[in-house]
N, C-alpha and C positions, 0 to 999 in steps of 0.2 A: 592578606593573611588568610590560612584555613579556617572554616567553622571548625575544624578537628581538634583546635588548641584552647587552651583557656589563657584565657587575659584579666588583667586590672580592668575594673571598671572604670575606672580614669582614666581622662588620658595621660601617656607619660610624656611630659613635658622637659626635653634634655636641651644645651646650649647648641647642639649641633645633629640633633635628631628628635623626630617625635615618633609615637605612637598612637594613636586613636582609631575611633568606630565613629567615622562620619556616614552619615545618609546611607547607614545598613551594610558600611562595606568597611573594614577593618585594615589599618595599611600603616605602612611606617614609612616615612621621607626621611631622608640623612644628605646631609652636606658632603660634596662628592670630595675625599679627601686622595689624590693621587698617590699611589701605592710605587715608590720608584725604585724599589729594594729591587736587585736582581738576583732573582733562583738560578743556581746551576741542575734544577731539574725541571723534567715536562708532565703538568697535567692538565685532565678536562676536566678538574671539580671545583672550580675557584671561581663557580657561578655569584656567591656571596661577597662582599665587600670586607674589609677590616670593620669598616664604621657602625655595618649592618651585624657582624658577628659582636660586635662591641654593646651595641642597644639592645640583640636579641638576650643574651649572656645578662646582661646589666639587671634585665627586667627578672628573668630566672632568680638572680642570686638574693634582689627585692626581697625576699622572702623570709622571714626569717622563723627559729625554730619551731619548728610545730605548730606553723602558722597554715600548711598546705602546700602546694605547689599551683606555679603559674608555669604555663608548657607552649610557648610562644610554636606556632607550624606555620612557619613563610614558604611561600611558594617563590618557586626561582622566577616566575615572570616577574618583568622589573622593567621601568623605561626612564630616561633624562630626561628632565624639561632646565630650560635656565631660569632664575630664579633666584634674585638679590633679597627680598625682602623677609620678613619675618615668618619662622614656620609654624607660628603659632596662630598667625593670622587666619583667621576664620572662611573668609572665601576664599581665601588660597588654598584651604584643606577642603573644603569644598566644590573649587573647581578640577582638585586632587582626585575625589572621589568618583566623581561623572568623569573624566577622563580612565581613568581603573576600568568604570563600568561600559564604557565605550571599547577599550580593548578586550575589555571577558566577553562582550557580545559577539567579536570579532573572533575570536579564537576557537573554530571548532574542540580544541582539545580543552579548551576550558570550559567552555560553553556545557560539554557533555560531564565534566566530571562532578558527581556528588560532594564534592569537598568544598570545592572555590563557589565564593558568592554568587549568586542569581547572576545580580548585574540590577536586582531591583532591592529593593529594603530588605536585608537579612539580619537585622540588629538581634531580633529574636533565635536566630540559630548561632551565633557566638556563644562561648560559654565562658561565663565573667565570675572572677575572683569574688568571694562573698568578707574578704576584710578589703579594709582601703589601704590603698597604697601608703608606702613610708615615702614622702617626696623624697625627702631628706638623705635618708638611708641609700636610695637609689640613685642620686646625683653624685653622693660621696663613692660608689662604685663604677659609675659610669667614668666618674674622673681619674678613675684610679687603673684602669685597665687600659694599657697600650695595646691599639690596634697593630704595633710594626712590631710584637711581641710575635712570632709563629712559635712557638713553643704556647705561649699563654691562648695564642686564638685557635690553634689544634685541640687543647684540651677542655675550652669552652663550647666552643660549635660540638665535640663529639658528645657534651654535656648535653646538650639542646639537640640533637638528632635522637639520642636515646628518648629522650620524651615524646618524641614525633613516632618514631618507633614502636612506641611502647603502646601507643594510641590504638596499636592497630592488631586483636591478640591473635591473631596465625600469626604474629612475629614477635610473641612475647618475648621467645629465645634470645632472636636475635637482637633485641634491645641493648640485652646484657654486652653484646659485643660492643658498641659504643660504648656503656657503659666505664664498660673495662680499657677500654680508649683514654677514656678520659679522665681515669684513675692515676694508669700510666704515665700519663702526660703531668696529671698534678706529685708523684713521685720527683720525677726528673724537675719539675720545679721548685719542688722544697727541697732537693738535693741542690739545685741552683742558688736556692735562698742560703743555706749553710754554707755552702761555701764561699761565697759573697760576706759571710760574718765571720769565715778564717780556718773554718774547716775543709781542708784540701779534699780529701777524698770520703764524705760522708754515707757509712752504710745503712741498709734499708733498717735497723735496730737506732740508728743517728734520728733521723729521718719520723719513726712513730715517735720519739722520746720528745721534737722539738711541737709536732701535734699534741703532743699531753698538757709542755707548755704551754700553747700558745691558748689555749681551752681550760689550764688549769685544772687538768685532772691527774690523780695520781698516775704515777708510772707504772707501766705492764710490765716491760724489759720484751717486749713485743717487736716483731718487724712489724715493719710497714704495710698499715691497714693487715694484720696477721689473719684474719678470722677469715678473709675473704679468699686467699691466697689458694688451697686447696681444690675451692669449689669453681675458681677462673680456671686452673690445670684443667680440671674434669671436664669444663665445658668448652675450654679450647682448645682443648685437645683430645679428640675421640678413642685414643689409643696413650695409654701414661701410666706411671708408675700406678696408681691406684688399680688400672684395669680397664678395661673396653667400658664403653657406655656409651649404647645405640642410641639414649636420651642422656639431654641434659640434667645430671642430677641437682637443678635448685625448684627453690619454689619462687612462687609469682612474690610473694611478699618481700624476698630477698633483694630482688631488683631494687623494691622501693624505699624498702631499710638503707639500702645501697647508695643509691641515689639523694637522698637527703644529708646520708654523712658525707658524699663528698661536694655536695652544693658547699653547706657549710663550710668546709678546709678552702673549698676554693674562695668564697667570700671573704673567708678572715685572713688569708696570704694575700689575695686583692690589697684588701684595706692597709697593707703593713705601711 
């Protein structure tokens, strides 16, 4: 994992994945779960696992209201070892960790980048969540999110690249782009969730009404996520009914107003 993200100061300890900061180096193991669904389409971004989108996402949604954010930054270097025993064993996460730092030494491209660990003690350049982790909370999501879900793992991952993103501000912008990814996606799932309870064709006014529900807040008669709606046009689209805008017209705080309301939607449709 990058020093660019922030983590739980714990580890997180799942039935078929962990997370930890062993010996300075910051890494996640997951139980290799074979993926046998076949696509009728071809890509080259499906560097990440179900299982690995599943525990990055898990640890995000951890969080809960205005508690802060945790912004997991995995690097696609990744290797298999075989591996019956327990992963919470202590020198298996250990032997875990000097094998990491045996390949980051080996990798010119890793070696040179400022982001990925030395390869020696970097406990001190991670940056670690200042509340403790909910175990509890985060087991109950981890178990709750299918991996063989591409609808749910599209809208989760484009969740956790906006934070990677966002890390970085010559690309404040384009954060928002995921962001709005991952908006989209949780639309079409709470579209999916209504009608799965009997509603054939639920519209985006269907859709914010069953968010008021499920939060318990009074009704807008609002579309879906309504307030956001405008300022997505504007900035995905440089030319639109509003008008030309050589810049994106939002602000920095928007993203993160943004980002917090749809963690939450996503956590509490997880949980249903």
């Amino acid at each position: 994992m990058s020093t660019f993200g922030r983590y739980w100061a714990q580890p997180v300890i799942l039935q078929t994945a962990i997370s930890a900061l062993v010996d300075g180096v910051m890494f996640t193991a997951c139980r290799h779960q074979p993926d046998g669904k076949e696509r009728d389409y071809y890509t080259e971004h499906d560097e990440f696992a179900g299982v690995e989108i599943r525990i990055l996402a898990a640890t995000v949604l951890a969080v809960g209201y205005e508690e802060g954010v945790i912004a997991p930054y995995p690097v696609a270097e990744s290797f298999a070892l075989r591996y019956e025993g327990d992963l919470t064993d202590h020198q298996f996460q250990v032997e875990v960790a000097a094998a990491l730092k045996a390949e980051m030494r080996s990798l010119r491209r890793v070696a040179a980048a400022p982001h990925f660990p030395s390869g020696g003690n970097d406990r001190d350049r991670y940056q670690l969540h200042h509340l403790p982790l909910n175990h509890d909370r985060l087991g109950n999501i981890f178990s709750a999110i299918d991996p063989a879900d591409d609808l749910l793992m599209r809208g989760l991952f484009a969740l956790v690249k906006s934070r990677m993103i966002a890390m970085h501000s010559e690309f404040a912008e384009e954060a928002n782009y995921a962001l709005y990814l991952a908006l989209d996606a949780l639309f079409s799932l709470t579209r999916r969730h209504l009608r799965e309870r009997g509603n054939p064709n639920p519209s985006s006014f269907d859709a914010q009404a069953f968010i008021h529900d499920l939060f318990g807040q009074e009704q807008s008669g609002q579309r879906f996520f309504a307030d956001w709606y405008d300022e997505r046009v504007m900035t995905m689209h440089p030319e639109n009914r509003f008008g030309i805008f050589r810049h994106a017209p939002i602000s920095h705080c928007a993203f993160h107003t943004l980002f917090e309301d749809v963690r939450e939607v996503y956590r509490e449709l997880v949980l249903l």
